[in-house]
C-alpha positions as CSV (number, residue, x, y, z in Angstrom):
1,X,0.0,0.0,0.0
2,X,1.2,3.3,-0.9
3,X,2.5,6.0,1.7
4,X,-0.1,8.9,1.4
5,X,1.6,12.3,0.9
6,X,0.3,16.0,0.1
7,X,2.5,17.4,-2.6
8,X,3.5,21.1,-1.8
9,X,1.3,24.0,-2.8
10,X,2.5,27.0,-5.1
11,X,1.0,30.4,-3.5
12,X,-1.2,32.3,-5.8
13,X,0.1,35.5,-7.1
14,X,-3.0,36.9,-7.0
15,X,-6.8,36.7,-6.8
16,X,-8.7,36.6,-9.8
17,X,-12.8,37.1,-9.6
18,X,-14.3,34.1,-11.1
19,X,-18.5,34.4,-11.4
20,X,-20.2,31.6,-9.6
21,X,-22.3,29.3,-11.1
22,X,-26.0,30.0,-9.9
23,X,-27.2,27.2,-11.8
24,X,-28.2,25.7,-9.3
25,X,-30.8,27.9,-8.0
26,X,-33.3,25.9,-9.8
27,X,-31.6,22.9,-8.9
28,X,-35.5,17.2,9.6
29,X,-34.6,15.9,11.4
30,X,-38.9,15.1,12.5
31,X,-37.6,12.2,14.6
32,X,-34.9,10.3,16.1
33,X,-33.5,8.1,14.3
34,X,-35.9,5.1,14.8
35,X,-38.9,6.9,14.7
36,X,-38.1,7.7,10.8
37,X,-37.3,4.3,10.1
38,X,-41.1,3.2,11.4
39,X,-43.1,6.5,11.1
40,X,-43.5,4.8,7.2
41,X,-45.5,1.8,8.5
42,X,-46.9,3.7,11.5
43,X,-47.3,7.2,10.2
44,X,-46.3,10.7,11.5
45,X,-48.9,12.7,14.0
46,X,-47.9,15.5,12.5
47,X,-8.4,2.3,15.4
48,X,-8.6,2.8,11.7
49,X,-7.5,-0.4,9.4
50,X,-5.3,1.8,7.0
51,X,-1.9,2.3,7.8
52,X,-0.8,5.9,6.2
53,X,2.5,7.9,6.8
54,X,1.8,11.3,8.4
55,X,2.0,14.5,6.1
56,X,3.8,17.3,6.2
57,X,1.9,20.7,6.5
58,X,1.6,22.5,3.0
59,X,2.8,25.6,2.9
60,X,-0.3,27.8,1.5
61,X,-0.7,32.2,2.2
62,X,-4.7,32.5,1.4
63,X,-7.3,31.2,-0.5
64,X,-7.1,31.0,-4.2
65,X,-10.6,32.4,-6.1
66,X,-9.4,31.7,-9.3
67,X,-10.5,29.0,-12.3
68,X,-12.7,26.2,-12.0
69,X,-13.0,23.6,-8.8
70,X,-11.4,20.2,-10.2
71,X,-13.5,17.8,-9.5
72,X,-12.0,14.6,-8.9
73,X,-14.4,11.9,-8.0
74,X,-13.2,8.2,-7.2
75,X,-15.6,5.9,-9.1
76,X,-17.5,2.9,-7.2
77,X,-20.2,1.2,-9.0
78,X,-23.2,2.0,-6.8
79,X,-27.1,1.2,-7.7
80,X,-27.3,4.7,-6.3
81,X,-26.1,6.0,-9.8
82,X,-29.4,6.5,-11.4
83,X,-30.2,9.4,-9.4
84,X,-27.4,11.3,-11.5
85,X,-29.6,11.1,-14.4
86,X,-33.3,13.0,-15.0
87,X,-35.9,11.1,-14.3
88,X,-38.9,10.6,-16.1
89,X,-41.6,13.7,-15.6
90,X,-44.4,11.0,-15.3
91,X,-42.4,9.7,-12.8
92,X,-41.4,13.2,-11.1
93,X,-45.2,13.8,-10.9
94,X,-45.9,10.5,-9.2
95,X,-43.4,11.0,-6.4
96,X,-44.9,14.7,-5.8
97,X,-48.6,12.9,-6.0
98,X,-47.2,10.5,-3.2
99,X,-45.2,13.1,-1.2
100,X,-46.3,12.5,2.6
101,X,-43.8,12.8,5.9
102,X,-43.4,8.8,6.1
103,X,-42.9,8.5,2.4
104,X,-39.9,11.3,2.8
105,X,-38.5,9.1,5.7
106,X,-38.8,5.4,3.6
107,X,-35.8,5.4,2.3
108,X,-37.6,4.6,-0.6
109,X,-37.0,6.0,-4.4
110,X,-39.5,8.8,-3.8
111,X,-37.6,9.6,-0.6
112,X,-33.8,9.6,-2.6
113,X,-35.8,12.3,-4.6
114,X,-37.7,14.3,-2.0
115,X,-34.1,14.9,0.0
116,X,-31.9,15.9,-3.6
117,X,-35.2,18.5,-4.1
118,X,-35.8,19.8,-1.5
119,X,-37.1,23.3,-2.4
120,X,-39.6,21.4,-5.0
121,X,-41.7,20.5,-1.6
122,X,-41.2,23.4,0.8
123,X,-41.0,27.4,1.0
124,X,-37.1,28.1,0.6
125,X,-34.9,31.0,0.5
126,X,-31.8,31.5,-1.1
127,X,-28.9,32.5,0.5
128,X,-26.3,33.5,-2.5
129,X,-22.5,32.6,-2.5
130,X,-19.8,35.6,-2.9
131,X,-18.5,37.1,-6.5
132,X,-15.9,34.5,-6.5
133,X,-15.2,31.4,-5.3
134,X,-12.2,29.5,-3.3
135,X,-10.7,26.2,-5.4
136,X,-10.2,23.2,-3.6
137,X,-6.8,21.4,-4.6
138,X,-7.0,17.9,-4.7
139,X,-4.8,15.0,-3.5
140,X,-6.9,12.3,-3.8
141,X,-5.8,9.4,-1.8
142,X,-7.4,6.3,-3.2
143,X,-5.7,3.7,-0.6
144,X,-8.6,5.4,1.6
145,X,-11.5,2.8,-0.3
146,X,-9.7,0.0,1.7
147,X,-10.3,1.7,5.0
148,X,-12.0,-0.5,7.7
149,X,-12.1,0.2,11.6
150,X,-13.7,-1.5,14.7
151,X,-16.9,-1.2,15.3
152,X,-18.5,-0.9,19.1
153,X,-18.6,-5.1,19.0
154,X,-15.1,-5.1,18.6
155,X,-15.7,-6.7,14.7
156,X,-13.7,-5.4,11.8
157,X,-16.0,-3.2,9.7
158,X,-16.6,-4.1,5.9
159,X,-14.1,-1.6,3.7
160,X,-14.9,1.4,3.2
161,X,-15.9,0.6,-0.8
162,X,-17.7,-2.1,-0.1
163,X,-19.7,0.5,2.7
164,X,-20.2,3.2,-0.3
165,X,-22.4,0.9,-2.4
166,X,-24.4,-0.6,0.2
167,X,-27.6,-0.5,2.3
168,X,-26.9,3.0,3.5
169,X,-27.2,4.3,0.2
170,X,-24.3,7.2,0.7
171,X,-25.0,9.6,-2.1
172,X,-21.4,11.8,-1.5
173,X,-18.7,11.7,0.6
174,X,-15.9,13.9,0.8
175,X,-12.5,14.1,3.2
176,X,-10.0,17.0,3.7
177,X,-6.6,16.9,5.0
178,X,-4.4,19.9,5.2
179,X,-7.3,22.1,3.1
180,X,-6.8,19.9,0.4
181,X,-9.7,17.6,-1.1
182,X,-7.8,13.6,0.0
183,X,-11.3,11.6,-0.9
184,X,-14.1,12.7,-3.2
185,X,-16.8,9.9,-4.2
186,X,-20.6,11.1,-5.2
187,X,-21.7,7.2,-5.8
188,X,-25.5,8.4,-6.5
189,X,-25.2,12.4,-7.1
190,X,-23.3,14.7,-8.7
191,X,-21.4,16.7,-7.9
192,X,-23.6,20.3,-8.5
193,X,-26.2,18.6,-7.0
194,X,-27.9,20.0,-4.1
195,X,-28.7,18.0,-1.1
196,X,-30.4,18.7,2.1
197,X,-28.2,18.6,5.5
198,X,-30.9,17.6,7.7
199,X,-29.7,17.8,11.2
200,X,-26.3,18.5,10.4
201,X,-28.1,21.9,9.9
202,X,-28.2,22.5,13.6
203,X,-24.2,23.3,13.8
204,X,-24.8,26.7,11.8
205,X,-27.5,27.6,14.5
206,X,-25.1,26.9,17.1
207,X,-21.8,29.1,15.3
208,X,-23.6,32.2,15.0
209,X,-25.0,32.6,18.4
210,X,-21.7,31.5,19.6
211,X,-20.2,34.4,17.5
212,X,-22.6,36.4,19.7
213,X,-21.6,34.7,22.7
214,X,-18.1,35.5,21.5
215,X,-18.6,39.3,21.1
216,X,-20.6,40.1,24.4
217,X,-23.9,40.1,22.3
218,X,-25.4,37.4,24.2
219,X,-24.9,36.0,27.4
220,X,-24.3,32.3,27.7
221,X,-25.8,32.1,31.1
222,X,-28.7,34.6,30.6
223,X,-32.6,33.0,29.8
224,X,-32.8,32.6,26.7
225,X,-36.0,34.4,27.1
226,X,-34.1,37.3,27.7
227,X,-33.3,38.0,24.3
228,X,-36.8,36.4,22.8
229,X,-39.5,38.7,23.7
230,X,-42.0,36.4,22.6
231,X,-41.2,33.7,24.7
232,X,-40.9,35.8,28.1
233,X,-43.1,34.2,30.7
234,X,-42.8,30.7,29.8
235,X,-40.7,27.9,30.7
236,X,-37.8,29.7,28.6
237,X,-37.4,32.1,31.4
238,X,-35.5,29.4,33.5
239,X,-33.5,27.8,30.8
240,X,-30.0,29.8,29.9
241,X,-28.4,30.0,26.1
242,X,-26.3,27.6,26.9
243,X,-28.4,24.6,27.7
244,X,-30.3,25.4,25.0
245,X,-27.2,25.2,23.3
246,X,-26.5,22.0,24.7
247,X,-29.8,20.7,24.6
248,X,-30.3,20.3,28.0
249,X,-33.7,22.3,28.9
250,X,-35.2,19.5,30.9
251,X,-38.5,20.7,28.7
252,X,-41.1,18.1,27.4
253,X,-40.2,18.5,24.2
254,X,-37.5,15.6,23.3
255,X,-37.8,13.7,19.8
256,X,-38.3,10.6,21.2
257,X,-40.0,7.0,19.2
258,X,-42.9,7.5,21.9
259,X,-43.3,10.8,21.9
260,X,-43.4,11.7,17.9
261,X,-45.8,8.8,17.4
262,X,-48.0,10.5,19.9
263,X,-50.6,12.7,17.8
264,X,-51.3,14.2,21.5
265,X,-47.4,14.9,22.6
266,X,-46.0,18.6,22.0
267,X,-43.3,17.3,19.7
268,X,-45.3,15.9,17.1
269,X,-47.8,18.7,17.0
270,X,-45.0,21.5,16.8
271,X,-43.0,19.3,13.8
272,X,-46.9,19.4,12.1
273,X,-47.3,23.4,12.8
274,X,-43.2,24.1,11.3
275,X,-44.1,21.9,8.4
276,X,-47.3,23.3,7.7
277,X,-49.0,20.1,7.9
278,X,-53.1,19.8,8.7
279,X,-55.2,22.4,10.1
280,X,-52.4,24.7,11.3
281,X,-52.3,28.5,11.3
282,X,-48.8,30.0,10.3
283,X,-47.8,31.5,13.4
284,X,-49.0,28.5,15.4
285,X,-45.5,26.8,16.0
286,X,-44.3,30.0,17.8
287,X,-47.2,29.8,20.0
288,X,-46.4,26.5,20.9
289,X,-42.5,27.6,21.8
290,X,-44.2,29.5,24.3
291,X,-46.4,26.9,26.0
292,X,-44.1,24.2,26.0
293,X,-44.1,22.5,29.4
294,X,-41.3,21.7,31.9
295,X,-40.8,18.4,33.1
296,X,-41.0,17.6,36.5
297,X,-37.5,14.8,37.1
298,X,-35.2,17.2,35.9
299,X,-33.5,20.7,35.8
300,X,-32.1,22.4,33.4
301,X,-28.5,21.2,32.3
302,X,-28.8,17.7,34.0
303,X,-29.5,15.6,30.7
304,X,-29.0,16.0,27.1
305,X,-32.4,15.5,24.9
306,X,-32.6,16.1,21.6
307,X,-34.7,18.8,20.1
308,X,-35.1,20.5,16.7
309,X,-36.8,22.7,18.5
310,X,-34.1,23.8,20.8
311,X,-32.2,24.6,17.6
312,X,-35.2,26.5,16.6
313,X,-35.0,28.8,19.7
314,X,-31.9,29.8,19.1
315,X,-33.0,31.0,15.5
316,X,-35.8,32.9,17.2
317,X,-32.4,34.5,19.2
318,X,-30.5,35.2,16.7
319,X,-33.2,37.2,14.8
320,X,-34.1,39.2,18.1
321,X,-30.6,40.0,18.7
322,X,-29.2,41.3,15.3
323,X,-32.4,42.7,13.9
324,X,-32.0,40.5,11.1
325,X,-33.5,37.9,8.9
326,X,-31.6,34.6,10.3
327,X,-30.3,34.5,6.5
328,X,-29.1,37.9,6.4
329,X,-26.8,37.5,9.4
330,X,-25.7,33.9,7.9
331,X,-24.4,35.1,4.7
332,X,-22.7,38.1,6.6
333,X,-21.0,36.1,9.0
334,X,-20.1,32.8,7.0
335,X,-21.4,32.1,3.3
336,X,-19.6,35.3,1.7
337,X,-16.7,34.5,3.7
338,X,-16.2,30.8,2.4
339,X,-15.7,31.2,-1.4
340,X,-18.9,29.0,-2.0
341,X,-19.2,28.3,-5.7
342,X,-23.4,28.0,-5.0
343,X,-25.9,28.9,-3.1
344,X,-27.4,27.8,0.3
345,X,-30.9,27.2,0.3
346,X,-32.6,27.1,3.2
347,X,-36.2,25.7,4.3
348,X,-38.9,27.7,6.0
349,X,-42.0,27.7,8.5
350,X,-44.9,28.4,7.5
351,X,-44.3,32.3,8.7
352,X,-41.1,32.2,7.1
353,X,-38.2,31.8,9.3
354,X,-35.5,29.8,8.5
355,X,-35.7,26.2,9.7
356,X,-32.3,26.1,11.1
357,X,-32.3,22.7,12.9
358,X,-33.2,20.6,9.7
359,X,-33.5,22.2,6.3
360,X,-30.1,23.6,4.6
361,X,-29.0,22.9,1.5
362,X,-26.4,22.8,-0.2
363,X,-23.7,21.2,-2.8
364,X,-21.3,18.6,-0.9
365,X,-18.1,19.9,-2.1
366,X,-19.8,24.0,-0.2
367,X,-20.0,21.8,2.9
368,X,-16.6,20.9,3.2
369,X,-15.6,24.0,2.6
370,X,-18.2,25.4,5.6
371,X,-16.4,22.5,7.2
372,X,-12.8,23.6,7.0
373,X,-13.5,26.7,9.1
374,X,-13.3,24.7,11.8
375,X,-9.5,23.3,10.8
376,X,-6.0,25.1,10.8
377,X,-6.3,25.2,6.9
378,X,-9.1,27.5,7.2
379,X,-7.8,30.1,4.9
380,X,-8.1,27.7,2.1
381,X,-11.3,29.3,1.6
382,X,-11.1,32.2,3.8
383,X,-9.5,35.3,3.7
384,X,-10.6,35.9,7.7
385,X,-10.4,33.2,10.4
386,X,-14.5,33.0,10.7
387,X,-14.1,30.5,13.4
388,X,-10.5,31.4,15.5
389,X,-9.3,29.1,18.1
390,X,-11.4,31.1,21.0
391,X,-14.4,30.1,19.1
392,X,-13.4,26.5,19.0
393,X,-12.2,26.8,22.7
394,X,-15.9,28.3,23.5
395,X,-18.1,25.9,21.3
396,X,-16.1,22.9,22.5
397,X,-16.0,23.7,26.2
398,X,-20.0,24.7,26.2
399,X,-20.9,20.7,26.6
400,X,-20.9,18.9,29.9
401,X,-20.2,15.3,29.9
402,X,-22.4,14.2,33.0
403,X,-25.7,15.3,30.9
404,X,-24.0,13.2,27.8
405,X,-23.7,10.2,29.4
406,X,-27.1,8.9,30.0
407,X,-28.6,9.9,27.0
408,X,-29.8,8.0,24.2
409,X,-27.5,10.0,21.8
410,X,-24.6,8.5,23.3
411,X,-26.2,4.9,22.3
412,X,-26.2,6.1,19.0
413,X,-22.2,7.6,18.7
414,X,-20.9,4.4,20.1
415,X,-22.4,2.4,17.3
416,X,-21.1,4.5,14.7
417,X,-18.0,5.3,16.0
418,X,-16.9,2.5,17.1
419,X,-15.7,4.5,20.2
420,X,-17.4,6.3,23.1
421,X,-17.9,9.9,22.3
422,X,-17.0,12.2,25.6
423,X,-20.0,15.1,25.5
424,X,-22.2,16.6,23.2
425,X,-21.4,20.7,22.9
426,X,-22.9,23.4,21.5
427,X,-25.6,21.6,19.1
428,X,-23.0,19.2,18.1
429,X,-24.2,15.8,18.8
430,X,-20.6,14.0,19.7
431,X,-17.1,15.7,21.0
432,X,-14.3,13.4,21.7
433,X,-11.1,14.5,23.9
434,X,-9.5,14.9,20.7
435,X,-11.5,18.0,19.9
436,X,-12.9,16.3,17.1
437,X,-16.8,17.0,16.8
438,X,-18.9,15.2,15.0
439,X,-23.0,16.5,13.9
440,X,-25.6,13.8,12.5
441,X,-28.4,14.3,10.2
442,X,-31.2,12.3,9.6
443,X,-30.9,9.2,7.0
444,X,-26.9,9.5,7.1
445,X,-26.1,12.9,6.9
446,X,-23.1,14.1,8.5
447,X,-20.0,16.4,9.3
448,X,-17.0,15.6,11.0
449,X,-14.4,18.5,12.2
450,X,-11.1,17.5,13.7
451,X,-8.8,20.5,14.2
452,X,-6.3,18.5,15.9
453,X,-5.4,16.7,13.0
454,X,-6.7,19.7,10.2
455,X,-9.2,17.5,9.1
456,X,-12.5,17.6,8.2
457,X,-15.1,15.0,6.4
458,X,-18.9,15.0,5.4
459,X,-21.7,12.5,3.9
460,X,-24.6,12.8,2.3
461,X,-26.9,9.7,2.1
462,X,-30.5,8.3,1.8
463,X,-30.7,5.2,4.2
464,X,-33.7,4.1,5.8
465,X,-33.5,5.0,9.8
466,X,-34.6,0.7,10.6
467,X,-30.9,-1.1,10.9
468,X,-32.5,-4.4,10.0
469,X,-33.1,-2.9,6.5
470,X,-29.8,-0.3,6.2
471,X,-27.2,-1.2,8.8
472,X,-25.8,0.9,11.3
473,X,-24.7,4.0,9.7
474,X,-21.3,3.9,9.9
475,X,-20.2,6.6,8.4
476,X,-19.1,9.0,10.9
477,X,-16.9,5.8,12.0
478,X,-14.9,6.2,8.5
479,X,-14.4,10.2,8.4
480,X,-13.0,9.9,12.1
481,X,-10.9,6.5,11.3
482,X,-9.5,8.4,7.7
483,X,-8.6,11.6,9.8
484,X,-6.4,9.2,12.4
485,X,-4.8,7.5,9.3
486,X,-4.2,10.3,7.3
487,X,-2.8,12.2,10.1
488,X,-0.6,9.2,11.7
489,X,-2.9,8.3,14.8
């Protein structure tokens, strides 16, 4: 097996403005996990096995904004191919005819078309990428599609080639190492395609009220009702920013099997008022914030329970705070800084505010480079560290690993890392000790940042939620396995 090793990079005399493609204008995570995998049958109330040499660091001034990004897929022969192609409009029509929240959930062919077309079944805005934007070099490391690692049975995972053209049904996945592009694969997109984030959504929540944490806007330890005016007076008013940012406001409102299968539990009757689905008035999922009830065997900060609407309260915050659309202050902090070749589109509620927690999308090749602000190589894409080390120190150290421990997210990391996450932090579902952070979206979407080793990974996929039909979704398993490889351990 070849030694992987980065080649050194030239620094660009100068930066040339290149138009973006907009193309591709016309181009959430509603449960947990399991609930997706049955809400289609039951219905919805509303140590790495590569050995590779370490690199050397490249040696690069700024970002380079000049040509066209090189593409540089590897090629596995996946049944997930078709879905480059157009499909038939009788077809197209059918899936729309059939679209239904358990149908988007299946897995199914109608689902693998639902999640690449997003905007074709919900209100969307479109957030729009800089003048120019940042190249990518590539190194592509090919030795990486005979990856494997240990999974949390102590068993040797399949490779990581076999894995791409499987059950999971990965539609992209790419790796960086160093800010350069080390694995590229799209076995059942392509590579303009957009494709929605799901969960993994929920990190861009969290960054840009920690950038308000980070510049005295907002107070970590304040209610968050403090900043929300609309939710003064409710059970917001004894929850602070930063268990919301954790996820630990010990409110009745966890995305639990039981609970969203419930057509009488808060959870699935706020997912049916966000989503506009049934009798529901537009405004009617911010009412609901506001009447959300405590629970009684906990306190605030004790226990981490997942909840899009969590992430959605801290959308409400960052409105309040800046005075503007969540959007607006999204492409002023991070899109235009990134050198994104498209645009982002995000999903709305029925009132139109950003769904932050569920419903970005993007290209996969824009989400790494959103991903590699959070890596030394940052100014691959960047001409301004968007995310310094402070901000890592202050997103990382937000988490607290007693209220990790008995939750069921913790179940879910160990499978597909193969390893024991230490916390969650700061709307990132899994931190290890490493500083490596890792975010989840529904179906087997995913980004994986690891500034210790400048590395960073992502996935987009289409898998059923039910493990006795996909598998465990391993993914995040192989992004964290590649980083120790590539990086020597």
């Amino acid at each position: 097996m070849k030694t992987l090793m980065t080649n050194d990079i030239q620094k660009p005399a100068s930066l040339t403005r290149h138009d973006s493609d907009d193309a591709s204008d016309r181009s959430v995570d509603v449960n947990r996990r399991e609930f997706m995998a049955r809400s289609a049958m039951l219905g919805v109330a509303a140590a790495a096995g590569l050995a590779v040499a370490p690199q050397g660091a490249a040696a690069r001034s700024g970002p380079v904004r000049t040509g066209a990004s090189g593409f540089a897929p590897l090629e596995v022969n996946s049944p997930m191919a078709r879905w480059k192609l157009p499909q038939p409009v009788d077809w197209v029509n059918g899936a729309h005819s059939r679209f239904s929240f358990p149908n988007w959930q299946s897995g199914n062919d109608d689902s693998v078309y639902y999640n690449l077309n997003i905007p074709e079944f919900f209100p969307t805005r479109v957030v729009r990428p800089d003048e120019e934007f940042s190249v990518l070099e590539r190194d592509i490391q090919a030795d990486l599609l005979n990856l494997t690692f240990t999974d949390h049975e102590g068993n040797t995972t399949q490779t990581l080639s076999e894995y791409l053209v499987g059950r999971r049904q990965v539609q992209a996945m790419l790796m960086a190492h160093q800010g350069k592009i080390v694995f590229e694969v799209y076995p059942g997109m392509n590579p303009l395609d957009m494709h929605v984030w799901m969960s993994a959504s929920k990190t861009t929540a969290g960054l840009l009220v920690s950038m308000l944490a980070d510049e005295g806007a907002v107070d970590l330890d304040q209610p968050l009702s403090s900043y929300v005016e609309e939710l003064q007076g409710s059970a917001w008013d004894d929850i602070t920013v930063k268990n919301t940012m954790n996820m630990a406001t010990a409110l009745n409102n966890e995305e639990t099997f039981e609970n969203l299968v419930n057509p009488d539990s808060w959870i699935a009757n706020w997912f049916s008022a966000v989503f506009g689905v049934g009798d529901v008035t537009p405004t009617q999922w911010r009412e609901m914030m506001a009447s959300v009830e405590k629970l009684d065997s906990e306190g605030p900060g004790e226990l981490f329970r997942y909840s899009t609407a969590n992430t959605q309260a801290l959308v409400m915050l960052t409105e309040a705070v800046t005075g503007l659309p969540w959007q607006a202050f999204w492409h002023e902090r991070v899109w235009s800084k990134i050198g994104a070749r498209n645009p982002l589109i995000v999903g709305l509620t029925p009132d139109g505010m950003p769904v932050g927690g569920g419903l970005i999308n993007t290209t996969a090749e824009d989400m790494i480079r959103y991903a590699l602000l959070y890596t030394p190589s940052w100014n691959v894409v960047s001409t301004e560290n968007v995310v310094p080390q402070r901000m890592l120190d202050l997103i990382y150290g937000m988490g607290d690993p007693a209220a990790y421990t008995a939750s069921t997210e913790r179940i879910y990391g160990t499978q597909w890392f193969g390893e024991v996450p230490f916390k969650n932090t700061a709307q990132w579902d899994h931190a290890f000790e490493d500083g490596a952070m890792f975010k989840h979206g529904n179906m087997g979407q995913g980004i994986y940042v690891d500034p210790g080793r400048d590395f960073c990974g992502m996935t987009f996929a289409l898998a059923s939620n039910d493990t006795s039909v996909a598998g465990i979704d391993h993914s995040p398993g192989y992004l964290r396995a590649a980083a120790k490889a590539i990086a020597g351990g």
